[in-house]
Structure formats: structure tokens, C-alpha cells
C-alpha positions in Angstrom: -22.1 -19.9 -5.0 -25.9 -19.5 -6.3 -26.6 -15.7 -7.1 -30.1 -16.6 -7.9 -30.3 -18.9 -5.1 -29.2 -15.7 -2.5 -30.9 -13.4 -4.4 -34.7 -15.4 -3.7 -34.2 -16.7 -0.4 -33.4 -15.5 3.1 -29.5 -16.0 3.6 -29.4 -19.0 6.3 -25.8 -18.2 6.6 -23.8 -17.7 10.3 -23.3 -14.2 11.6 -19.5 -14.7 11.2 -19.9 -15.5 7.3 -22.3 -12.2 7.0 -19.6 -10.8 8.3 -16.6 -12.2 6.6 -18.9 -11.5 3.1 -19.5 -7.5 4.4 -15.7 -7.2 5.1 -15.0 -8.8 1.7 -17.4 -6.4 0.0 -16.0 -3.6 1.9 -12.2 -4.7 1.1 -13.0 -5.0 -2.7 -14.9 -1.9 -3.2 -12.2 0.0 -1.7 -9.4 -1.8 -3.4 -11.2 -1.0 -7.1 -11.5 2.4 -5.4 -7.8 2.8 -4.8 -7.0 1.5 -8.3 -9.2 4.1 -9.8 -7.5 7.2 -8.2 -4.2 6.0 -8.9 -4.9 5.5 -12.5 -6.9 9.0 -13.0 -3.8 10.1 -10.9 -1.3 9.2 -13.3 -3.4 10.0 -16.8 -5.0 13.6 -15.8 -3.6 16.8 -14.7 -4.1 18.1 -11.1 -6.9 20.4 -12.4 -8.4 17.9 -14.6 -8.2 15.1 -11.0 -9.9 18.3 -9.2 -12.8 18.4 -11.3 -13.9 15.3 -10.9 -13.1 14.7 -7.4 -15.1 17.9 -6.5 -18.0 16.8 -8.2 -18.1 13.5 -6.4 -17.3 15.6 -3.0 -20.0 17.4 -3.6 -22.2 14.5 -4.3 -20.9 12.7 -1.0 -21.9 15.9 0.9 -25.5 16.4 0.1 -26.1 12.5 0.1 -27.1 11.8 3.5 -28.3 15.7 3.8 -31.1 14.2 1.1 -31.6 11.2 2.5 -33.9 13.0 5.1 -32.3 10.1 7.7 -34.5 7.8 6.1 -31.6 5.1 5.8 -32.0 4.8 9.5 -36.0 5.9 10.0 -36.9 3.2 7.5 -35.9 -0.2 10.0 -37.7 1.4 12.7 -41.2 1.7 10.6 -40.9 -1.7 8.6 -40.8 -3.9 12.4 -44.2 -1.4 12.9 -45.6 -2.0 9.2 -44.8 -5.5 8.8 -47.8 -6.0 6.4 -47.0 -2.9 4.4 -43.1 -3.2 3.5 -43.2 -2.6 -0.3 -45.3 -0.4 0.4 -43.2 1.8 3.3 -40.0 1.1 0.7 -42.0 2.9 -1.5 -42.6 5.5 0.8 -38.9 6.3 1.6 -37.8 5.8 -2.2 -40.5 8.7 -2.6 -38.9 10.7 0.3 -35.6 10.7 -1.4 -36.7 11.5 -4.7 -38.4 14.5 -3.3 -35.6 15.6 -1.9 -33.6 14.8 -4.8 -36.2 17.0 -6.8 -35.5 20.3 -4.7 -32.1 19.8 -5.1 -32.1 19.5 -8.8 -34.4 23.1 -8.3 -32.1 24.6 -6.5 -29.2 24.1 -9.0 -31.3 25.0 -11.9 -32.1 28.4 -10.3 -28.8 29.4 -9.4 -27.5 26.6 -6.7 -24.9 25.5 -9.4 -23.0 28.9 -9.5 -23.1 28.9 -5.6 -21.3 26.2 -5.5 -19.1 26.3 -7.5 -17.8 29.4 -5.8 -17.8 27.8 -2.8 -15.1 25.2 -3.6 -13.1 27.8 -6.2 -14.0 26.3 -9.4 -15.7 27.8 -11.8 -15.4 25.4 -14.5 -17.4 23.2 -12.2 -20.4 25.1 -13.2 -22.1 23.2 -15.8 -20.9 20.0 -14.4 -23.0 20.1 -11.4 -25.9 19.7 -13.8 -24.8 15.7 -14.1 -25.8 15.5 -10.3 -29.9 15.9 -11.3 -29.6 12.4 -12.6 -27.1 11.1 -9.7 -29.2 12.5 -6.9 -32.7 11.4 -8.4 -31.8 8.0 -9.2 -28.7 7.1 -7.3 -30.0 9.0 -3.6 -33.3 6.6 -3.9 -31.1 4.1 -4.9 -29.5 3.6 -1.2 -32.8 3.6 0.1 -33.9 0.6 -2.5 -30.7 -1.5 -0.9 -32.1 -1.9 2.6 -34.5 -4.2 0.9 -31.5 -6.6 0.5 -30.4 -6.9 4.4 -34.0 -6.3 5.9 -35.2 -9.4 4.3 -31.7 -11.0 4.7 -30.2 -11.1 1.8 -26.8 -10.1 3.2 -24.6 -12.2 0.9 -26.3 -11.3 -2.2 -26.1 -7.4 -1.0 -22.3 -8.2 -0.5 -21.4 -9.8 -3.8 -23.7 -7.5 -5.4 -21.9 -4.2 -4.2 -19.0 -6.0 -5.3 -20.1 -6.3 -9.2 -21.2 -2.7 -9.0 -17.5 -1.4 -8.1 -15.9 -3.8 -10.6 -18.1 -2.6 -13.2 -18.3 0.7 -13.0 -14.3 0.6 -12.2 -13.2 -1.1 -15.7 -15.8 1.7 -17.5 -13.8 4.1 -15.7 -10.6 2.9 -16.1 -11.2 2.1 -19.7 -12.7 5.5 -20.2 -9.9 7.7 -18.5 -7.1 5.4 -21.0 -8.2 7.3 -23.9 -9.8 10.8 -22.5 -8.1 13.0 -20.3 -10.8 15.5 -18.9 -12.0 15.1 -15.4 -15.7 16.5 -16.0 -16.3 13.5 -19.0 -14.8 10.7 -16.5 -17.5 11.9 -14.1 -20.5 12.3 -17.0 -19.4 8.3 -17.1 -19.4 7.8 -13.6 -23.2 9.1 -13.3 -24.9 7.4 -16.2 -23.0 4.0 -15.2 -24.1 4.6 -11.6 -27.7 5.8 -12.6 -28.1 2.5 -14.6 -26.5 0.0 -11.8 -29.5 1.8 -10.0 -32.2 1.1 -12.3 -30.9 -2.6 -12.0 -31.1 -2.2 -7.9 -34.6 -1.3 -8.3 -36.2 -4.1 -10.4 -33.7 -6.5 -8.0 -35.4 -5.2 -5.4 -39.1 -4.9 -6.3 -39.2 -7.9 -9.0 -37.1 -10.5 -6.5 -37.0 -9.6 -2.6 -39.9 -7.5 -1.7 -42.8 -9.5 -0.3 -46.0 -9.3 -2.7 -47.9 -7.3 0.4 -49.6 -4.1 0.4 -48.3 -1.6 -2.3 -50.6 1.1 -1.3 -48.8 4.1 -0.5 -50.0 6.8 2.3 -49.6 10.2 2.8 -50.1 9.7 6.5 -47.3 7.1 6.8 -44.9 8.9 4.9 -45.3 12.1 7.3 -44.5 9.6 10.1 -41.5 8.0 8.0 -40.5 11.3 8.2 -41.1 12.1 11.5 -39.1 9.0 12.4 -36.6 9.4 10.2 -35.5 13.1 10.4 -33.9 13.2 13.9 -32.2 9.8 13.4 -30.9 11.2 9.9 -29.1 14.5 11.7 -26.4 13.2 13.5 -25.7 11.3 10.4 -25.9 14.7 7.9 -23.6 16.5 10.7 -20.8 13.6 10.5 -21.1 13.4 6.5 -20.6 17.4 6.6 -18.1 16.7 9.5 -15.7 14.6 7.2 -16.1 16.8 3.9 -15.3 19.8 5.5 -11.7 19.4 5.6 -12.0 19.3 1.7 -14.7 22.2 0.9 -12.3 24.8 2.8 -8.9 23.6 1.3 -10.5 23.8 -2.2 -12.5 26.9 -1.5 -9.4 28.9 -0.2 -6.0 27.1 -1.7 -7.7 26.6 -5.3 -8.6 23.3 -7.6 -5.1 22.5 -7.8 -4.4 22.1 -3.8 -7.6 20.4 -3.1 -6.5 17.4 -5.6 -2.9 17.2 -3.5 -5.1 18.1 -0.4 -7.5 14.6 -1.4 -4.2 12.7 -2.5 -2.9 12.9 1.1 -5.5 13.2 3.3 -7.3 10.1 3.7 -7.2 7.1 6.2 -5.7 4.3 5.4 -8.7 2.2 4.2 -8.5 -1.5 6.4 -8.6 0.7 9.5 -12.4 1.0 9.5 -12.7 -2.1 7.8 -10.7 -3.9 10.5 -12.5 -1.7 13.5 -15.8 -1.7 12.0 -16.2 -5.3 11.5 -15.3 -5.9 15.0 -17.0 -3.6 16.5 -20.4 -4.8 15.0 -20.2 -7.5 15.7 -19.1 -7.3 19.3 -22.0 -4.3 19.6 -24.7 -7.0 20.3 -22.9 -8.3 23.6 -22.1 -4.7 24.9 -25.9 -3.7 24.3 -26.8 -6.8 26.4 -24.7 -5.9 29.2 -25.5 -2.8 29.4 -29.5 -4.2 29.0 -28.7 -6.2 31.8 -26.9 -3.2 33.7 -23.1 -4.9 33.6 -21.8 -1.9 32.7 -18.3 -3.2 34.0 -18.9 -6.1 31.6 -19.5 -3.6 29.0 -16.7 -1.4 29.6 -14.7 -4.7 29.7 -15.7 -5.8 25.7 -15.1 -2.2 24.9 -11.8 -2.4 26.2 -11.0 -5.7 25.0 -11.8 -4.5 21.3 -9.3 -1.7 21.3 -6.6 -3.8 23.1 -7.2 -6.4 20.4 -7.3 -3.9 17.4 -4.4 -1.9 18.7 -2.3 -4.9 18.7 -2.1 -4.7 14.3 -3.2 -1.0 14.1 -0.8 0.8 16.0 2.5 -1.0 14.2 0.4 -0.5 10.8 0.3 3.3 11.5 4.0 3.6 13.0 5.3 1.7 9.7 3.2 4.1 7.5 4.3 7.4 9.3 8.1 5.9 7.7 7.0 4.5 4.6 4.9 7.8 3.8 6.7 8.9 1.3 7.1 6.4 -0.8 3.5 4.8 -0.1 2.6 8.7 -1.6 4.8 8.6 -4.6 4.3 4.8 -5.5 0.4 5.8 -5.2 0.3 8.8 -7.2 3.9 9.4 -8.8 6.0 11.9 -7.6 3.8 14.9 -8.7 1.9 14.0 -5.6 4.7 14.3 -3.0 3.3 17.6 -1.4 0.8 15.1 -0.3 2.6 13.8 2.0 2.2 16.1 5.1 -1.6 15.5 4.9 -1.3 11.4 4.7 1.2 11.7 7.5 -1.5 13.7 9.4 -4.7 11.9 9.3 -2.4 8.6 10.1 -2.5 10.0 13.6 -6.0 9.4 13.5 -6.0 5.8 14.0 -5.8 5.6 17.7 -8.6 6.9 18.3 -9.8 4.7 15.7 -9.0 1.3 17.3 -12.7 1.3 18.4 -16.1 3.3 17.5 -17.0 5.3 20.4 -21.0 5.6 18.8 -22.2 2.7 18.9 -21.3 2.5 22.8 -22.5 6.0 23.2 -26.5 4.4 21.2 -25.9 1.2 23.3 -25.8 3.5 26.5 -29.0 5.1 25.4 -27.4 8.6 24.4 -28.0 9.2 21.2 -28.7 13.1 21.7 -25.5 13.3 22.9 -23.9 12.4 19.8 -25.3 15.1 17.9 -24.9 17.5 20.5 -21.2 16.8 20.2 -20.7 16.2 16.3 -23.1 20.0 16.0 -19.9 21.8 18.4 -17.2 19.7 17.0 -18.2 20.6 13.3 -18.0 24.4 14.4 -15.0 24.5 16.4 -13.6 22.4 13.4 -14.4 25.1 10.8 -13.8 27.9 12.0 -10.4 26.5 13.6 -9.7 24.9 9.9 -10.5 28.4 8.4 -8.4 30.4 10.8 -5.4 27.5 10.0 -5.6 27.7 6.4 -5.7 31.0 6.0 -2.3 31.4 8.0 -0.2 28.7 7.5 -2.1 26.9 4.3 -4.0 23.6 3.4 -2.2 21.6 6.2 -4.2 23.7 8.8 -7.4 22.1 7.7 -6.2 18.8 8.5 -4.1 20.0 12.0 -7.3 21.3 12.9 -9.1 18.2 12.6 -6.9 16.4 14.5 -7.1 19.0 17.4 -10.4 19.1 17.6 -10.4 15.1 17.7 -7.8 14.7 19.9 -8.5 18.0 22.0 -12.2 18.1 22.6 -14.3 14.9 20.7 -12.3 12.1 22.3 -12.0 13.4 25.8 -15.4 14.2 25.9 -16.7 10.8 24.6 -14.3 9.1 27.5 -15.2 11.3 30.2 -19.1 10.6 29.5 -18.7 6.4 28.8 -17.1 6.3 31.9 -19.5 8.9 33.9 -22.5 6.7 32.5 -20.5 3.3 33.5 -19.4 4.2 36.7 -16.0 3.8 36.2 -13.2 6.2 35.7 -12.0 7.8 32.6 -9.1 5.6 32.5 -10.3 2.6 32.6 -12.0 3.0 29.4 -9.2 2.3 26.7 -6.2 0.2 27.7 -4.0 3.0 27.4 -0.5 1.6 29.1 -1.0 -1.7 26.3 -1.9 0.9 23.2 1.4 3.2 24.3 3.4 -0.3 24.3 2.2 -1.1 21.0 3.5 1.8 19.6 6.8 1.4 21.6 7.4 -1.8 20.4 6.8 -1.0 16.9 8.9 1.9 16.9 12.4 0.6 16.6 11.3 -1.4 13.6 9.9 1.6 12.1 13.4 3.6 12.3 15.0 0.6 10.9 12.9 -0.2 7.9 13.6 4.1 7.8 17.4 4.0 7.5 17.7 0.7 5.5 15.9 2.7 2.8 17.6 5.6 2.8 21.1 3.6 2.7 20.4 1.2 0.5 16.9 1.6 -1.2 17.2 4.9 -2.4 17.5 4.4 -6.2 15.2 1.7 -6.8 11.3 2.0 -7.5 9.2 3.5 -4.9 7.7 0.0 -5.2 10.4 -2.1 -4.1 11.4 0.4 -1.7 8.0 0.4 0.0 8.0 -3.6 -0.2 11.6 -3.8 1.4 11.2 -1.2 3.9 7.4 -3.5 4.8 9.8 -6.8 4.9 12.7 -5.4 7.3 9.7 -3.4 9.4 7.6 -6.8 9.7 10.9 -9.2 10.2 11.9 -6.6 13.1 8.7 -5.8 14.6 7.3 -9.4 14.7 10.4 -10.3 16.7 10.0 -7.4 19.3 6.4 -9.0 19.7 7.3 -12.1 19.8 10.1 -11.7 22.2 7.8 -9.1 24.3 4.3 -10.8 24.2 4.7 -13.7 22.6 2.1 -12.9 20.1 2.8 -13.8 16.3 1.3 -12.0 13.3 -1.3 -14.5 12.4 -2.1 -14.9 16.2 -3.4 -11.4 16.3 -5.5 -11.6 13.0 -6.8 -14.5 15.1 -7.4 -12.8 18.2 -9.3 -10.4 16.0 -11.5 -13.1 14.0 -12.3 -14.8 17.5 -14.2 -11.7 18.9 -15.9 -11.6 15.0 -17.0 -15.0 15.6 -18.1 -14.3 19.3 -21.7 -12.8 18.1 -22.6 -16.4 16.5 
């Protein structure tokens, strides 16, 4: 593999291996991730976790808020500017950092104070400071990295991402094994991010932007903007959409809950990978059907993807919602088994995560819609999550996410798909197949449950995580084999076939 070799020239590369490096990228960074929390988990007390999870939830809030939308905006004017794309990178760098500048205003007068009220920490209040530098370097930053896969440098973007998580995990890691406070491991995590951005930047401008027109214009800009702003909403209500779970548990159980609340309540991390890279792939022939006004055809791929998906998703999340526990406490340790509610909530998410209903709903030509119905979900959500928390505690934040989903976002993304295809709401998702996964995975499941409770229950949350996985597997695997004569590695293969489909 030639770094320099990806890094100077367009990536010639099939779609599948773009894909296959993305995934890789996308595996790693969250497996260095994972690694991370569990360390910080072990090493720092709850409060001390809080801290700096807060200050990177905070961070993850106001990120795409700050990016003005110019992430998406910026494609858009570059196929309109072609003679002018250092220059219109500059342009949305500048965007950013403008934004980045108010922000850094706002917590100077005051802004630091309000926030830190808002998510009941008060020791948080000089350590929003560190997010000047994050937001004025790092925000740009994301804007900078388009450069890498608009002049197709997909690879290199991949492998690159890579080297940013692995080093700014081992500072990290080798930084929390000697201090123990939560606001100095995040002082670390900005300056390390803040330089991996300055290197981003001369990558980008020294190697991969063409040597065209530099000259920037206030006129262009204002249109960047005006591009960029409606695109950029939808994506600011679903960032605000996923991080509000975590700003009302912190604001109204206290520091301590949020870091048990953040613990638990995440999805399990391949899901999206394993949807996602799918999905995006298989996006390109649902667009052309629908171009071409098969909408039949279209609903036919959509289908297909969730059958296909459901087929390894729907045992994974039946084997979790009995391994919880000790997936939980091998994780964290067992200070973190009040987490386990939560993790056994947001598992339930993944059936309606076998496929992404947005890129069908783009595809369709509804984009509106979208943030018609993120803008009522996100209300419903809060003041449902508020009303929850405050009566029955920090698991109300995450029931009432999943009512919401499951109540209102779903149904009405089904009943509109299939109003715009023609077709009935039930023919959308295979439903009868994703209920038979689930059926068929469920005795293994109970099994795997008993076998640890009878004769795991003394050992190592680790070995009794890895035997309960071996009986589930050896048990479920039969059912399947028995039921749809479908192995293990014939369904990852089912799944890389419709990957390999948009070569």
C-alpha cells in the first residue's frame, strides 16, 4: 500500500474496495473508540467519566449546528465552480470558522455558565473554554476532508481517519494510565485533535487541491451559504435529535447518572456499519429506478436490503438482549451495571435500523419531508423524555425515544414510501421474514440464557459472554440451517453481494 501514491493521485480503485476501505475505517475508528471508554471506564470515577463525556457531548452537539450545512452545500457548488475549488474550499473553511468564532463569543460572554447549567455540572465551567480551540480548528477541519473524496482520494481518506483514531487513542490511553481527572483527558483530546487538524489542512492544500483559482469572494460565499443552510438543517435537527437523550438525563438525574446513562445507552456499533455500507451502496440503483419511474423496482431493492440485513441483525440483537448484562459488566466492570436497562433499550432500535429510511425518502425527491418530520419528532421526543424522566427517572429518556421511533417516525416514513410508490404500507419491509428472524433466533437466545446462569455464573464476565456467544451461535445456526438453509458465512455473503452490486 503507497500512502504517498493515494495521497497524489485519484484512487482508480472499484466501488466495492471504496467500500470495503470506508467500512474498515469505520470498524477501526469505533473499535479504538470502544477501547477508550472502557479504559477511562475502569481508571476514573463516574464524575470524573462525566466530565469529559459532557464536554465531548457538547462538542458533538454544536458541530453540525456550526457547520452552517456546509458539509453538504459544498458538493453542490464545487460541480458549479469547477475552476474555483481551492478557492470555494476556502470559502467553506471560512464559513466554519466564522461560526466557530461566534461560538467562542458566546462562551466568553457568559455561554459557558449557560451551559453548564444546562447539563448540571458546574465544574464544567471552565472546561468549556478548551472548545475555542476544538471548534475553530477541528469544525473547519471536517470541512477541509471533503477535499479527500471530492477529488477521489477515498482510500487515503480511509486509512487516514484510521491513523487519526490510533493516534489520538494511545495519547489517551497513555494519558488517562497515570492521571485520573476527566477535564485533563479532554484538554489532551483537543490539542491532539487541534494538531491532527493542522496536519489535515497542509494534506489538503499542499497535496490534493488543484493549483486553480485561490481567489476568494464575498459573493460566492453568500451563495455557499445560501446553498448550504437548508441542506445543513435537517442534519443540525438529527445531531440535536440523538444528543438529546443525553442533555436531559444529565440536566435532570445529575453528572453521575448521565455517565451510567452514556454507558448503556448506545447502539451496538456494526449495526450502522453493517446497514450503512449497504445501503450506500445499493442507494445508486434505487435512485435509478426511481429516475426511471420503477418505483416497484425500487421498493423491491429497499425490501431486499432489510430482508438481507435482518437475516444477521435480528439474531445479533436477540443474543444481546441475553448477554446484556454481562456485555455491560465485561465493558465497564460491574460499577456500570445500572446501565443495563438503557443498553437493553436502545437494542430495540435495530429493526428499524435494518435499513435507512432517508436516503429513499432524498431518492424520492422529498427532502422537506425529512425535516418536517425530524423538527416534530425532536419535540414530541423532549418534551415526552422530560415528562418520563421526571416521573419514573433516566430510563424515561430512552423509553421515550423509542416511542416516538416506533410510535410516530417509522410509521410515518412507511405510510409516505409507500403513498409515493404506489404500493401499500406493507409491502415496504418484509415484515413476516424480519418477525421469523427473530423467532428463529429466540430459542437460542433462552439457551445461551440458562446455560449461563447454571453453569457460567462464577467465572469472568468474559468467558461467560464468550460461552453464552458459542452455545447462542452453535444453536441458532442450526435453527437456520435447518429452517432456511442459510449458514453464517452465507449471509455475510448475501450482504457483500448487494455491496458489490454498485460496481
Amino acid at each position: 500500500m503507497n500512502i504517498k501514491k493515494m495521497l497524489a493521485y485519484p484512487d482508480s480503485a472499484s466501488k466495492s474496495q471504496k467500500a470495503v476501505a470506508l467500512s474498515i475505517a469505520g470498524v477501526s475508528n469505533t473499535l479504538l473508540s470502544i477501547v477508550l471508554q472502557m479504559i477511562v471506564a475502569r481508571l476514573y470515577s463516574k464524575s470524573e467519566v462525566a466530565i469529559y463525556n459532557q464536554g465531548i457531548l457538547v462538542y458533538n452537539t454544536v458541530q453540525p449546528i456550526l457547520q452552517m450545512g456546509v458539509i453538504s452545500g459544498i458538493y453542490y457548488y464545487f460541480v458549479r465552480n469547477k475552476n474555483r475549488i481551492r478557492a470555494v474550499m476556502t470559502e467553506g473553511v471560512l464559513i466554519t470558522f466564522v461560526m466557530g468564532v461566534f461560538f467562542s463569543l458566546f462562551l466568553l460572554f457568559g455561554g459557558n455558565i449557560v451551559l453548564s447549567k444546562a447539563l448540571g455540572n458546574f465544574e464544567l465551567k471552565y472546561l468549556l473554554y478548551l472548545l475555542i480551540p476544538y471548534v475553530l480548528i477541528c469544525i473547519p477541519e471536517t470541512v477541509a476532508q471533503i477535499g479527500f473524496v471530492y477529488t477521489n482520494r477515498i482510500r487515503f481518506s480511509s486509512w487516514y481517519s484510521i491513523f487519526k483514531s490510533l493516534v489520538c487513542a494511545i495519547v489517551l490511553i497513555a494519558f488517562a494510565l497515570f492521571q485520573r481527572r476527566g477535564s485533563l483527558l479532554f484538554a489532551v483530546r483537543v490539542i491532539i485533535q487541534c494538531l491532527l487538524g493542522g496536519i489535515t489542512f497542509y494534506l489538503v492544500y499542499r497535496f490534493v487541491l488543484p493549483k486553480d483559482n485561490s481567489c476568494i469572494e464575498s459573493k460566492s460565499i453568500r451563495s455557499l451559504a445560501k446553498v448550504s443552510i437548508p441542506l445543513g438543517i435537517a442534519s443540525m435537527i438529527g445531531r440535536l435529535y440523538t444528543s438529546l437523550d443525553g442533555w436531559i438525563v444529565s440536566g435532570l438525574s445529575g453528572s453521575v447518572t448521565y455517565s451510567i446513562f452514556h454507558m448503556g445507552a448506545v447502539e451496538l456499533p456494526f449495526v450502522g456499519i453493517i446497514t450503512s455500507a449497504v445501503s450506500t451502496v445499493m442507494i445508486v440503483e434505487i435512485t435509478t429506478a426511481i429516475g426511471e419511474k420503477k418505483y416497484k423496482t425500487a421498493i423491491g431493492l429497499f425490501r431486499e436490503i432489510a430482508n438481507r440485513t435482518s437475516q444477521l441483525l435480528m439474531p445479533i440483537m436477540i443474543f444481546f438482549l441475553f448477554a446484556a448484562k454481562n456485555f455491560i459488566c465485561f465493558m465497564y466492570t460491574t460499577s456500570y451495571i445500572e446501565a443495563v436497562p438503557f443498553f437493553i433499550v436502545y437494542l430495540l432500535y435495530i429493526p428499524v435500523h435494518t435499513v435507512m429510511y432517508g436516503p429513499m425518502m432524498v431518492a424520492l425527491g422529498k427532502s422537506k419531508v425529512i425535516l418536517i418530520r425530524d423538527s416534530i419528532a425532536f419535540v414530541i421526543n423532549a418534551v415526552l423524555s422530560v415528562v418520563l424522566v421526571l416521573k419514573i427517572g433516566a430510563i424515561g429518556a430512552s423509553l421515550a425515544t423509542i416511542v416516538v421511533t416506533y410510535v410516530y417516525s417509522v410509521p410515518l416514513d412507511l405510510v409516505l414510501i409507500a403513498k409515493w410508490c404506489g404500493v401499500k404500507w406493507h409491502q415496504v419491509l418484509p415484515y413476516g421474514n424480519m418477525a421469523r428472524y427473530i423467532l428463529y433466533a429466540a430459542p437460542g437466545g433462552i439457551a445461551c440464557y440458562f446455560f449461563d446462569l447454571i453453569f457460567l455464573k462464577n467465572m469472568p464476565y468474559l468467558c461467560r459472554l464468550a460461552g453464552m456467544f458459542i452455545a447462542y451461535v452453535l444453536i441458532t445456526m442450526l435453527i437456520y440451517r435447518i429452517r432456511f438453509s442459510l449458514s453464517f458465512m452465507e449471509m455475510l455473503k448475501n450482504i457483500a453481494k448487494m455491496r458489490n452490486q454498485g460496481d
